[in-house]
C-alpha positions, 0 to 999 in steps of 0.5 A: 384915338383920334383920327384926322380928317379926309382932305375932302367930303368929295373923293373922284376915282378915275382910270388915268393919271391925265385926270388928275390935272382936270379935277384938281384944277377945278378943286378936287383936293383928294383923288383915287387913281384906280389903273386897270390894264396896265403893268410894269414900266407902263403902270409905274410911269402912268402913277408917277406922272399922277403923283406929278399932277397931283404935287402941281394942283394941290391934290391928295392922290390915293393909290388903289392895290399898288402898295409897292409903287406907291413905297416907291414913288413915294404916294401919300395914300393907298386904298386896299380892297379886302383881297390885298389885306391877305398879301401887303406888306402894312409893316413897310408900308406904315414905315414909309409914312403911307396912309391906308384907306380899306374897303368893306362890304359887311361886318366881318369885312368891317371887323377885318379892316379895323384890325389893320388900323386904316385912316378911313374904311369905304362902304359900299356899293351904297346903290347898285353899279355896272362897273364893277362886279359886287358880291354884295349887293346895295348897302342903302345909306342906313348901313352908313349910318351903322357903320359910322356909330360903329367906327366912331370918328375914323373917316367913313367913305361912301362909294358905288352908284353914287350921282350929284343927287345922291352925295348929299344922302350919304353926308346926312346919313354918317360918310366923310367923303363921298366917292365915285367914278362915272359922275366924274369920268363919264361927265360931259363936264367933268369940271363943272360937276367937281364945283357942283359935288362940292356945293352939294356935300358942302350944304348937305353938312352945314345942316347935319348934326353930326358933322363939324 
């Protein structure tokens, strides 16, 4: 089988939908909408108003956890952590022609996830990070590497710790995409460092071998 590439090698997460606009106008094709502390009527308006953002700047927006809103407002993506594969629904969400992006931290959890027949796994954390709080610990971008020779050409997502310095390792070492949250969110210029993760994933797959 073969699997169709990710809309972008740089893949920002952020926490509402008003980034959406920001990103994709400065040329982030393909982001994570990651909302925590909302619910109900609240949690629905802010991922409708992403997927708004996101139909106007040309961005492919994944949705992370909430598959039922994304059923119902129609989201392209959802991104499932290992805890969601124990509850969604993959029956209803194929049916409404959603893709499925899921995380993994360790073989078993890799072995888990390609059961499901996702479009893409995430490997993470590749360096510590604060922001969320890890059972694993620092994967390191050899495990990107073992991870890419062992799911062949299905999309390979690296996430966690992740700066502009370090994208370019992850490319070199076997990842589609690169993700992350505070290089983004917590940039004094967010735009500018969209035009600069660009630059960087860009060069850095002009000269690895394995990439096209």
């Amino acid at each position: 089988m073969t699997h169709p590439p990710l809309p972008q090698r740089i893949y920002p997460i952020v926490d509402r939908a008003s980034w959406i606009s920001r990103l994709g106008n400065a040329g982030a094709r393909f982001i994570q909408l990651r909302v925590k502390g909302l619910s109900g009527t609240d949690l629905k308006n802010e991922v409708a108003e992403a997927l708004s953002a996101a139909s106007d700047t040309g961005v492919t927006l994944v949705i992370n956890d909430f598959w039922e809103l994304a059923i119902e407002l129609g989201a392209p993506w959802v991104h499932l952590g290992q805890e969601d594969l124990d509850t969604a629904d993959f029956e209803k969400v194929r049916e409404a022609g959603i893709r499925i992006g899921i995380s993994t931290h360790s073989v078993p959890e890799l072995d888990r996830a390609l059961a499901f027949s996702p479009d893409y796994v995430a490997l993470g954390p590749i360096w510590p990070t604060r922001l969320k709080k890890m059972a694993f610990g620092p994967q390191g971008t050899q495990r990107l590497t073992e991870w890419r020779e062992r799911i062949g050409d299905l999309p390979l997502v690296a996430i966690g710790g992740i700066t502009l310095a370090r994208a370019p390792e992850c490319i070199a070492a076997g990842a589609d995409s690169v993700a992350a949250v505070s290089d983004f969110i917590f940039s004094p210029e967010p735009e500018e460092q969209v035009s600069a993760w660009i630059r960087a994933v860009t060069a850095a797959a002009e000269t690895s071998p394995r990439q096209n």
